[in-house]
Structure formats: structure tokens, C-alpha cells
PDB file of N, CA, C and O in Angstrom, chain B, residues numbered from 101:
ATOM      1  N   UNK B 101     127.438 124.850  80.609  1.00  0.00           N
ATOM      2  CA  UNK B 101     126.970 125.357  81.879  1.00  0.00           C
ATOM      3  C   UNK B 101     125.476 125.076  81.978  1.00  0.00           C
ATOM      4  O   UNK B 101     124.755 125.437  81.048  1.00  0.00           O
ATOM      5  N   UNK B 102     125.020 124.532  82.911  1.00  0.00           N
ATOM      6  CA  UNK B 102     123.641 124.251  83.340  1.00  0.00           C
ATOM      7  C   UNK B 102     122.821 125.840  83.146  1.00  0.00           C
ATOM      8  O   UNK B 102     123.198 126.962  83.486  1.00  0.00           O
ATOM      9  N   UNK B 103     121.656 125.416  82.506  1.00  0.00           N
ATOM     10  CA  UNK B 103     120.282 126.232  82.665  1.00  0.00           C
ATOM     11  C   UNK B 103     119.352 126.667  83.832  1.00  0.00           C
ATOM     12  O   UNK B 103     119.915 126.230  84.835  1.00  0.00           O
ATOM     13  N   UNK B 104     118.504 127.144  84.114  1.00  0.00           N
ATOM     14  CA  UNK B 104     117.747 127.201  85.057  1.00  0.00           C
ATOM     15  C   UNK B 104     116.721 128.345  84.431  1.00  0.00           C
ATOM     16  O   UNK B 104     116.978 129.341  83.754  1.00  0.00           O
ATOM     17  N   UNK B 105     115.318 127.763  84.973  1.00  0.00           N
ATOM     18  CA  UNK B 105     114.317 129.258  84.994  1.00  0.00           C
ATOM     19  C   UNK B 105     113.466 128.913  86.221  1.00  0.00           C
ATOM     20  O   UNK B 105     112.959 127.889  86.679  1.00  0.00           O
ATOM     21  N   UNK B 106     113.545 130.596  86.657  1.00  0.00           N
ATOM     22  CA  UNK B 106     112.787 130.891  87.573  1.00  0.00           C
ATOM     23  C   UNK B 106     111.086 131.752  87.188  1.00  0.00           C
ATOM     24  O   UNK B 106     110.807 132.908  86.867  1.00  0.00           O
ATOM     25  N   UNK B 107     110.286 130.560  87.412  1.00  0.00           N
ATOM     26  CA  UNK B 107     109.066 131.071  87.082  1.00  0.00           C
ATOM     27  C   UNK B 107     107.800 131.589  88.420  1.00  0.00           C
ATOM     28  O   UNK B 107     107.027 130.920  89.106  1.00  0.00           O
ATOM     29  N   UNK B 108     107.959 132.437  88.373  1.00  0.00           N
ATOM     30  CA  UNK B 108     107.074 133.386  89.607  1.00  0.00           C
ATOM     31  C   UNK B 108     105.699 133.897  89.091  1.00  0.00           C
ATOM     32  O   UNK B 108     105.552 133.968  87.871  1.00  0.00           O
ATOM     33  N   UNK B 109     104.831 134.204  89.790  1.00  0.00           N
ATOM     34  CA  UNK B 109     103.543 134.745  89.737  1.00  0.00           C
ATOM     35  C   UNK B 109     103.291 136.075  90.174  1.00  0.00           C
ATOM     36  O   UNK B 109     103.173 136.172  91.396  1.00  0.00           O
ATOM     37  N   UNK B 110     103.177 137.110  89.531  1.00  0.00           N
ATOM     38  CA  UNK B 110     102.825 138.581  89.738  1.00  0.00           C
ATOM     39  C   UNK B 110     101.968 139.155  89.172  1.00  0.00           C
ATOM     40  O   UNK B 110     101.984 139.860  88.163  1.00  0.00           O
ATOM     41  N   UNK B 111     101.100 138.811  89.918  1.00  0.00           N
ATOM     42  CA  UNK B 111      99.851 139.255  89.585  1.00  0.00           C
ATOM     43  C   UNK B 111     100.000 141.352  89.769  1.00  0.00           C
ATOM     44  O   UNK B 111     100.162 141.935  90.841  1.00  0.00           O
ATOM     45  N   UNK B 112      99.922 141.773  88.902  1.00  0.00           N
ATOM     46  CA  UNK B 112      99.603 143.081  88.926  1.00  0.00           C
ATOM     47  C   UNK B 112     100.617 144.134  88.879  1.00  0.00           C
ATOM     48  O   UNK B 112     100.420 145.315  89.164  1.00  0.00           O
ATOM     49  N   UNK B 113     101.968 143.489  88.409  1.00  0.00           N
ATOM     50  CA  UNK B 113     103.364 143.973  88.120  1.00  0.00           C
ATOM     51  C   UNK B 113     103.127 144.796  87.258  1.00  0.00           C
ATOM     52  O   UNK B 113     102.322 144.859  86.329  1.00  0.00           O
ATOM     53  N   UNK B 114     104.219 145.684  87.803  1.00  0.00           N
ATOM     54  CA  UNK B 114     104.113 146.841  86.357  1.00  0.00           C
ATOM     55  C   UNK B 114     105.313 146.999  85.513  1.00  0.00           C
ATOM     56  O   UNK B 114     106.429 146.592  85.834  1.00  0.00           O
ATOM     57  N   UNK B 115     105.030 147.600  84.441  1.00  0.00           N
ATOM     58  CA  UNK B 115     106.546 147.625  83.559  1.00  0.00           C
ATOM     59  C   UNK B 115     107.596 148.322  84.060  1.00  0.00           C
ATOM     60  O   UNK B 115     108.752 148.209  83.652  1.00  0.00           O
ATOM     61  N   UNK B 116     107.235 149.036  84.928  1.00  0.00           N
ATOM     62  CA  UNK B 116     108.639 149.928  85.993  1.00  0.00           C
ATOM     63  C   UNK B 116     108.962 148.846  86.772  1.00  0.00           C
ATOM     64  O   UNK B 116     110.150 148.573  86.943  1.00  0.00           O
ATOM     65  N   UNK B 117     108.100 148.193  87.266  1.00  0.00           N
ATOM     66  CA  UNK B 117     108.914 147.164  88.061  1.00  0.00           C
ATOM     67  C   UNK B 117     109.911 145.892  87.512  1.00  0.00           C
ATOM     68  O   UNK B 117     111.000 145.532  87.958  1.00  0.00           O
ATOM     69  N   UNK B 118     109.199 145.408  86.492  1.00  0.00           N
ATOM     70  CA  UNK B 118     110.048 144.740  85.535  1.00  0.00           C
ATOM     71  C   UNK B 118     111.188 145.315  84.908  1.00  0.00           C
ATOM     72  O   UNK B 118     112.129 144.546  84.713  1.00  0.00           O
ATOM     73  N   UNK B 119     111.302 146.416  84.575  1.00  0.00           N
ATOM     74  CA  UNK B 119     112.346 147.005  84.408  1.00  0.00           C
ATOM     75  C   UNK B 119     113.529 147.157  85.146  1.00  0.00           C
ATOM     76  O   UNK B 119     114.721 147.072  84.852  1.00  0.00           O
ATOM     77  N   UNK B 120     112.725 147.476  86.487  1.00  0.00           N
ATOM     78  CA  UNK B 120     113.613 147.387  87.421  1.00  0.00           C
ATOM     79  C   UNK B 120     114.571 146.478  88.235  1.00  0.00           C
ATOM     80  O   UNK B 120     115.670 146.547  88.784  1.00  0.00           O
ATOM     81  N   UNK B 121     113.538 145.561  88.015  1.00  0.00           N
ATOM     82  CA  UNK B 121     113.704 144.039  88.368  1.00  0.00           C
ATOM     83  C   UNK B 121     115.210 143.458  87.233  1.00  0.00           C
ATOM     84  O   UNK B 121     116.277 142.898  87.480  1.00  0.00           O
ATOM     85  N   UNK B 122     114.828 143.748  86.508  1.00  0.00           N
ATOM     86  CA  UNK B 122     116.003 143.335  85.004  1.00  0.00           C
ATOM     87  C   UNK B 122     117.473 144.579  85.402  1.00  0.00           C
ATOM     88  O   UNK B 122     118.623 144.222  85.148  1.00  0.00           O
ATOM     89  N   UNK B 123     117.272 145.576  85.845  1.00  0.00           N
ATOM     90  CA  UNK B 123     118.559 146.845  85.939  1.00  0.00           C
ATOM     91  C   UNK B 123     119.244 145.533  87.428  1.00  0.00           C
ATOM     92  O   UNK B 123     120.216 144.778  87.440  1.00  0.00           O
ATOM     93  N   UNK B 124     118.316 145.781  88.316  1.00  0.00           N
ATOM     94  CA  UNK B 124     119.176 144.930  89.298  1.00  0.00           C
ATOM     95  C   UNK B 124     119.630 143.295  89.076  1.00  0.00           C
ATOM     96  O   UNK B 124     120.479 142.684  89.724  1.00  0.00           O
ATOM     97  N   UNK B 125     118.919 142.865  88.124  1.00  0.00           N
ATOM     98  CA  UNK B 125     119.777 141.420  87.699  1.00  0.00           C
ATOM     99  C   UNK B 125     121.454 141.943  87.211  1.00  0.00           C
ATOM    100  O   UNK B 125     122.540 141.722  87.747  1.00  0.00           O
ATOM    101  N   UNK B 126     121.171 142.541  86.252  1.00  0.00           N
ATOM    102  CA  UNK B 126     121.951 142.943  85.420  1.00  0.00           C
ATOM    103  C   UNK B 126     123.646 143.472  86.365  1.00  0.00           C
ATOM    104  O   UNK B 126     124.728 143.168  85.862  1.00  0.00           O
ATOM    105  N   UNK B 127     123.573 144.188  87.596  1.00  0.00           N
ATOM    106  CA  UNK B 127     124.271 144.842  88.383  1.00  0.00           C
ATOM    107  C   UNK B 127     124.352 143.642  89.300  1.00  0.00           C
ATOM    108  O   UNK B 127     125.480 143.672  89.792  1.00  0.00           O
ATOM    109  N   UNK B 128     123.650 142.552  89.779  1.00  0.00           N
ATOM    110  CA  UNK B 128     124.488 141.707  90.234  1.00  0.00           C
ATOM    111  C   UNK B 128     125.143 140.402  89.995  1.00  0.00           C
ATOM    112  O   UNK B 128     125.907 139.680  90.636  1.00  0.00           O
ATOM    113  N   UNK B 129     124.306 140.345  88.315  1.00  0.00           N
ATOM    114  CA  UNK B 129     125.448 139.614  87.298  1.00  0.00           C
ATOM    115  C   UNK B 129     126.909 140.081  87.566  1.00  0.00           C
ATOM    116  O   UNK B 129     127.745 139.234  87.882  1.00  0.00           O
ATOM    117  N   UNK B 130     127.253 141.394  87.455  1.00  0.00           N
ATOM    118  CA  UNK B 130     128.145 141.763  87.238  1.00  0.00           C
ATOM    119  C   UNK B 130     129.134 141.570  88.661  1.00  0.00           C
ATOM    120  O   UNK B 130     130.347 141.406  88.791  1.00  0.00           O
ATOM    121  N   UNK B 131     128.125 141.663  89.540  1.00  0.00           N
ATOM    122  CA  UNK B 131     128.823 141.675  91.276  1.00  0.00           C
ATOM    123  C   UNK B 131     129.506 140.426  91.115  1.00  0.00           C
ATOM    124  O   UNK B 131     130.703 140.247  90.890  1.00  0.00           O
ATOM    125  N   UNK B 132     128.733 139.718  91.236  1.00  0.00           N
ATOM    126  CA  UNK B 132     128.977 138.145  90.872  1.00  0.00           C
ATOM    127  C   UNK B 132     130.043 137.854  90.413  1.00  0.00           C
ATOM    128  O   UNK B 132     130.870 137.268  91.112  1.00  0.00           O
ATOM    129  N   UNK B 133     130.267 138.153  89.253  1.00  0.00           N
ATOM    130  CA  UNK B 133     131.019 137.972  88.227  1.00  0.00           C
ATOM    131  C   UNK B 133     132.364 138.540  88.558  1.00  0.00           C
ATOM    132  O   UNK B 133     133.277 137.769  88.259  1.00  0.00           O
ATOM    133  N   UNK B 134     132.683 139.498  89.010  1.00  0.00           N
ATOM    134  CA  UNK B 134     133.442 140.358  89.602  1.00  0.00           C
ATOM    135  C   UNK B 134     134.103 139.157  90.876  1.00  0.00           C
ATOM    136  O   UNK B 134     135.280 138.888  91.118  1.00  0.00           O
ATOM    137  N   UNK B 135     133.213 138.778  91.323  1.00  0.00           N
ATOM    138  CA  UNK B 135     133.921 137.643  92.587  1.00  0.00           C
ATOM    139  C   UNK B 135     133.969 136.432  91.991  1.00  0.00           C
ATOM    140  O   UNK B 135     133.645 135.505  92.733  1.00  0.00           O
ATOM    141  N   UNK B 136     134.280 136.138  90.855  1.00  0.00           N
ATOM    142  CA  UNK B 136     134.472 135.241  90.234  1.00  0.00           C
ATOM    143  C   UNK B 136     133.084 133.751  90.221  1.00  0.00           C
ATOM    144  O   UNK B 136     133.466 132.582  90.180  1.00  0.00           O
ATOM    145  N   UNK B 137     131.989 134.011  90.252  1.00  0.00           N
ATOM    146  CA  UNK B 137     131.551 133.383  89.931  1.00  0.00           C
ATOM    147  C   UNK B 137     130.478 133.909  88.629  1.00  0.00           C
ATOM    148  O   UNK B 137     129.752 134.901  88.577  1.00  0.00           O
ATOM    149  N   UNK B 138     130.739 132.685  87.516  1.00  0.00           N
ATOM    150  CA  UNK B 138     130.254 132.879  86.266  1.00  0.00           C
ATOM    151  C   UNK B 138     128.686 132.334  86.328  1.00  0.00           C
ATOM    152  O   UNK B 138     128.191 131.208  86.365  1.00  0.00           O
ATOM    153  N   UNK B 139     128.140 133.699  86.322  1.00  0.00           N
ATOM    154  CA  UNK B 139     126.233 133.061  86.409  1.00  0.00           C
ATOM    155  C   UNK B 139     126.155 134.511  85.179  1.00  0.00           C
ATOM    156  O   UNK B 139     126.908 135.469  85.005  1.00  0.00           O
ATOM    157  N   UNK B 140     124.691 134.017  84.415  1.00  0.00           N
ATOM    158  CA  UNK B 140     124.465 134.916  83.080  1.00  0.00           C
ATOM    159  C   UNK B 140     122.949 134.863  83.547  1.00  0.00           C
ATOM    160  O   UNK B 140     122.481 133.872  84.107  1.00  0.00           O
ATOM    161  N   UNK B 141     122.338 135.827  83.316  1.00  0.00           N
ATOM    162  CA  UNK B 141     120.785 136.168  83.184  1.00  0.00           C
ATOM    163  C   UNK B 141     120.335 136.127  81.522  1.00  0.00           C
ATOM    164  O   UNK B 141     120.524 137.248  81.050  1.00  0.00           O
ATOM    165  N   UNK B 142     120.056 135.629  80.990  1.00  0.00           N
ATOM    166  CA  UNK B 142     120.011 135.255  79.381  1.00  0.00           C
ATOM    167  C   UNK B 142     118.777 136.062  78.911  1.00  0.00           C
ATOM    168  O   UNK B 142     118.871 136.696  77.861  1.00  0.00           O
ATOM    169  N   UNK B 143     117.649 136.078  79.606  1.00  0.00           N
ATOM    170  CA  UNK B 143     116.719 136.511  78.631  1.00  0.00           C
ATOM    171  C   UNK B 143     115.239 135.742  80.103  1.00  0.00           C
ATOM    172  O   UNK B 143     115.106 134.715  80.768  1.00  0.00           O
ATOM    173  N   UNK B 144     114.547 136.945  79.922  1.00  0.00           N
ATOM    174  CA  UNK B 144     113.084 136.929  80.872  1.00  0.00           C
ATOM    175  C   UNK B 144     111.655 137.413  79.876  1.00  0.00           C
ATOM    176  O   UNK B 144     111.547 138.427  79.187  1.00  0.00           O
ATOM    177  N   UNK B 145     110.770 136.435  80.061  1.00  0.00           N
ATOM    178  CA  UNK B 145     109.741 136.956  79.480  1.00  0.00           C
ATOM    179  C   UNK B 145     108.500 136.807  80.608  1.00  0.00           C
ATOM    180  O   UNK B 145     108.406 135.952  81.488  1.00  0.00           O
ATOM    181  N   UNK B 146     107.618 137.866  80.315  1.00  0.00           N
ATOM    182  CA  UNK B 146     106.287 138.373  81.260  1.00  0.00           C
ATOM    183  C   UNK B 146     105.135 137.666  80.118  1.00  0.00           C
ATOM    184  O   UNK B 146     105.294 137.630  78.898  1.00  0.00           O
ATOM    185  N   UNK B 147     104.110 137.199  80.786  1.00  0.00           N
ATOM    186  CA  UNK B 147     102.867 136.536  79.988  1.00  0.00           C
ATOM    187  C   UNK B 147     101.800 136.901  81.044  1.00  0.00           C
ATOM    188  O   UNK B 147     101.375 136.394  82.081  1.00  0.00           O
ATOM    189  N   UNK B 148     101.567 137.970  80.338  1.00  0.00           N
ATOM    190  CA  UNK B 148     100.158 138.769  81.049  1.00  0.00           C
ATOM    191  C   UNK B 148      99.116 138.107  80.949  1.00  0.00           C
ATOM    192  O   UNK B 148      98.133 138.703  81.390  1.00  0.00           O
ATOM    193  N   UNK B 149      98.851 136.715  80.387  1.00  0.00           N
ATOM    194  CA  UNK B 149      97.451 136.507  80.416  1.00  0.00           C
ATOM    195  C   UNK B 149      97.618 135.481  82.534  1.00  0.00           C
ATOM    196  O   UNK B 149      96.977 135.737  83.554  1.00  0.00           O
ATOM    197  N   UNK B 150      98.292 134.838  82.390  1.00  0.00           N
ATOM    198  CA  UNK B 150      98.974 134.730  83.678  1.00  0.00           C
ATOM    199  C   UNK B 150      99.651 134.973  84.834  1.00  0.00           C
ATOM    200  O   UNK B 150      99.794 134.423  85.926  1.00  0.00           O
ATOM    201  N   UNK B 151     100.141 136.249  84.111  1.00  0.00           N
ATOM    202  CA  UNK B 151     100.620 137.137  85.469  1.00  0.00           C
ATOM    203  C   UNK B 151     102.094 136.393  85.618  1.00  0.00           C
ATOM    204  O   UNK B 151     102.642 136.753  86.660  1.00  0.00           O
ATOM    205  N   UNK B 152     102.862 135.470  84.865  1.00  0.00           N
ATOM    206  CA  UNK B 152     103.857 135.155  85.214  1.00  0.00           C
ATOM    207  C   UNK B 152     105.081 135.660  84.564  1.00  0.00           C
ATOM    208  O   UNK B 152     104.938 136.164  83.450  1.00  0.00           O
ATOM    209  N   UNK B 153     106.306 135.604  85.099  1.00  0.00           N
ATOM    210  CA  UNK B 153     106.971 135.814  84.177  1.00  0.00           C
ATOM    211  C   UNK B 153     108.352 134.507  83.949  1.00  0.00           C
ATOM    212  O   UNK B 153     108.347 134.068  85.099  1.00  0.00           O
ATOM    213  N   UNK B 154     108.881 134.110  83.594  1.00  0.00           N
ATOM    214  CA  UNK B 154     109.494 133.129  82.890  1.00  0.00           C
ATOM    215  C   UNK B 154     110.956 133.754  82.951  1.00  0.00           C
ATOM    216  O   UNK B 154     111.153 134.749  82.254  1.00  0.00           O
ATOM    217  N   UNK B 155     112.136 133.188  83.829  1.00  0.00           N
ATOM    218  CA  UNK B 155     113.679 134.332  83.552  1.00  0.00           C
ATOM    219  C   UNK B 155     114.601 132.989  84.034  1.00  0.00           C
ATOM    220  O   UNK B 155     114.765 132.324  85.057  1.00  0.00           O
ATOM    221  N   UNK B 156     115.182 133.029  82.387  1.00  0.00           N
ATOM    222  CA  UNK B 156     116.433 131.791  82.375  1.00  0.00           C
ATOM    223  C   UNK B 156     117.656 132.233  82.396  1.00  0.00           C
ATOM    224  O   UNK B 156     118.110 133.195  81.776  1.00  0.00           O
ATOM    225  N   UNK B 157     118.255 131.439  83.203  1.00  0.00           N
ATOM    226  CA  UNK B 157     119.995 132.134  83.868  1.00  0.00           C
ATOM    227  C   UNK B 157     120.782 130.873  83.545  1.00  0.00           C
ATOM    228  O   UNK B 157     120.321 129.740  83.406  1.00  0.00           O
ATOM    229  N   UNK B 158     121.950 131.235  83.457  1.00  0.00           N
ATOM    230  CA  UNK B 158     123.067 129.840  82.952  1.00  0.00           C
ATOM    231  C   UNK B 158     123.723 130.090  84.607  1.00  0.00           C
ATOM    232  O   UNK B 158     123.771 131.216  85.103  1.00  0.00           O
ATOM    233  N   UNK B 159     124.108 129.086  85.189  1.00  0.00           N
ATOM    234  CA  UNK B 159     125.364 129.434  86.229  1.00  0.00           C
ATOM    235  C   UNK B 159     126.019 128.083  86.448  1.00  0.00           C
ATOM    236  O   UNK B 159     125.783 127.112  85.730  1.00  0.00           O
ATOM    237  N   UNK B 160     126.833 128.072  87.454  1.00  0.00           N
ATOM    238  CA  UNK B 160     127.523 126.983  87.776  1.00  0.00           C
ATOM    239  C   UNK B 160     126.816 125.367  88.378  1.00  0.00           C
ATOM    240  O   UNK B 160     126.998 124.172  88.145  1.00  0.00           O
ATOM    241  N   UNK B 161     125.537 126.590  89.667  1.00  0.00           N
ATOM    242  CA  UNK B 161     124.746 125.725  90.186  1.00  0.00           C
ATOM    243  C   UNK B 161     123.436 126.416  90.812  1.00  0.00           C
ATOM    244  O   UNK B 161     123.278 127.631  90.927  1.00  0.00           O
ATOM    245  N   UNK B 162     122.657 125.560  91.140  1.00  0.00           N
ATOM    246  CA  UNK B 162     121.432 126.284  91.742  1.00  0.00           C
ATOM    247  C   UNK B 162     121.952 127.408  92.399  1.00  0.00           C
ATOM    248  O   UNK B 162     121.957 128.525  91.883  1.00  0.00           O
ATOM    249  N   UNK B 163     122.487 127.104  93.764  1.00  0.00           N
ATOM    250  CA  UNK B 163     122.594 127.439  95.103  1.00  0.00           C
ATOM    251  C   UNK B 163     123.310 129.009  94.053  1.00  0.00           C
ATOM    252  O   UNK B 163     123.193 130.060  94.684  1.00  0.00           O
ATOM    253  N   UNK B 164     123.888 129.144  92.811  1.00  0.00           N
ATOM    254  CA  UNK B 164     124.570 130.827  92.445  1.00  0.00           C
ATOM    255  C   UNK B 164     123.083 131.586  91.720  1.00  0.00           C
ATOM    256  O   UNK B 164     122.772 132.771  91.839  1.00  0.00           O
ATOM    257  N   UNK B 165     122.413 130.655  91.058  1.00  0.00           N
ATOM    258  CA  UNK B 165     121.089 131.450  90.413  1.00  0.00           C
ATOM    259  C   UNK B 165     120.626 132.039  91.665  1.00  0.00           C
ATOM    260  O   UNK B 165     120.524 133.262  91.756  1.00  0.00           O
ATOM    261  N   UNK B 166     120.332 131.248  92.661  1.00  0.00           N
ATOM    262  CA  UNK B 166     119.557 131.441  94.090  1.00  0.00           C
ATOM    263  C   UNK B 166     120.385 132.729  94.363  1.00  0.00           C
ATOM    264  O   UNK B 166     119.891 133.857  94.337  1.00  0.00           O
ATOM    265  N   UNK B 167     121.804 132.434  94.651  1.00  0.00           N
ATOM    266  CA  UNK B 167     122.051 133.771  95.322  1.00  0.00           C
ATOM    267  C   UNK B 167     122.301 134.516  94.111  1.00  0.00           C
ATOM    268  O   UNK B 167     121.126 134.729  93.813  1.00  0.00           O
ATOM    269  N   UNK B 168     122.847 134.967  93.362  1.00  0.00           N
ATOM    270  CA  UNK B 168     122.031 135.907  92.233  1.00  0.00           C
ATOM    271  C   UNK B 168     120.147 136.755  92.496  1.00  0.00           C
ATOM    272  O   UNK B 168     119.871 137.955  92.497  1.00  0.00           O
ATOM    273  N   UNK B 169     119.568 136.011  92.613  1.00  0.00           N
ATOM    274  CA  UNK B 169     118.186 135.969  92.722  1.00  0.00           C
ATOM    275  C   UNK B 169     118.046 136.978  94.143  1.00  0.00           C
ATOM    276  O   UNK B 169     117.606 138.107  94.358  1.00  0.00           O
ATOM    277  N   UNK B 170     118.444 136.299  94.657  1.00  0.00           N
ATOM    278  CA  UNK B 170     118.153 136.770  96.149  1.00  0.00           C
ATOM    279  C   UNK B 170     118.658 138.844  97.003  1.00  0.00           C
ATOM    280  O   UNK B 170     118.170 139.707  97.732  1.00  0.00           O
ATOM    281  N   UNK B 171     119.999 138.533  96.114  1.00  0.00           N
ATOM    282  CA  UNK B 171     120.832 140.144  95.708  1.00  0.00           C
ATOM    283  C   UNK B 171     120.345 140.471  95.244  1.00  0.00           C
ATOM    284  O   UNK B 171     120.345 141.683  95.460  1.00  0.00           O
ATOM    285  N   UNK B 172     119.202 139.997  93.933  1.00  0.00           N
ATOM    286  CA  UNK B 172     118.762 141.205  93.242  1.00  0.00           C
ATOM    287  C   UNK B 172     117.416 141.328  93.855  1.00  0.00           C
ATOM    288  O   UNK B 172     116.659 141.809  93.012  1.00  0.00           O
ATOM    289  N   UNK B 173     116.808 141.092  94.972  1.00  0.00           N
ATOM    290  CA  UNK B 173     115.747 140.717  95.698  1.00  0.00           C
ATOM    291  C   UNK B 173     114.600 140.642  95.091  1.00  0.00           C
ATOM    292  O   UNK B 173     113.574 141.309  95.223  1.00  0.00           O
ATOM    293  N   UNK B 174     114.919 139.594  94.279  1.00  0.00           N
ATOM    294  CA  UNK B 174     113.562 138.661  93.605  1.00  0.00           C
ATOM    295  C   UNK B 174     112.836 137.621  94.095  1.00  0.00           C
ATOM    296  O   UNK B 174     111.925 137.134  93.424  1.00  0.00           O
TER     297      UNK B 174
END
């Protein structure tokens, strides 16, 4: 299954939000998944000297990371 990372800029994020950000991946992995399409959120990392954070997903195709992404309103 193809890779993907989505790398964004947040400048001034906080760890509640990242947290939060990760509870709602997590719940629409599962939505997803539930309607039969197989997309995985694998693992996200934050690099504070940049403000970015780095979050690699396996799925079928862009267009399911995207909507993944988008449900969990990232």
C-alpha cells in the first residue's frame, strides 16, 4: 500500500491540540475503515524548532489520505 506524509506548519500549536488532532485521526481511521476503505495513520512527529509537524498514513490513494485528512479537519 502506498505511503504518504502530510507536512504542515504550526507555528504555536499546543500539545492539547496535537493530541487532539491525533484522537480525531484515530476515530476517522476507524470511520473509514468501517466503509471499507483501508487508510492507516502510522505515526506523526512535531519538530518544534520549525513549528512543523511530519504525519505518515498508508492508504489506497491520495484522494483517501485527503479525505481522511479533511474529516479529521486538518
Amino acid at each position: 500500500m502506498p505511503m504518504y506524509v502530510a507536512i504542515r506548519h504550526l507555528p504555536g500549536v499546543t500539545p492539547d491540540a496535537l493530541a487532539g488532532a491525533g484522537a480525531r485521526v484515530k476515530t476517522c481511521v476507524a470511520g473509514m475503515q468501517s466503509e471499507g476503505t483501508t487508510v492507516h495513520w502510522l505515526r506523526s512527529f512535531f519538530l518544534p524548532g520549525s513549528s512543523q509537524t511530519h504525519c505518515y498514513f498508508e492508504g489506497p490513494s491520495l484522494e483517501a489520505v485527503t479525505e481522511l485528512n479533511r474529516r479529521a479537519g486538518l
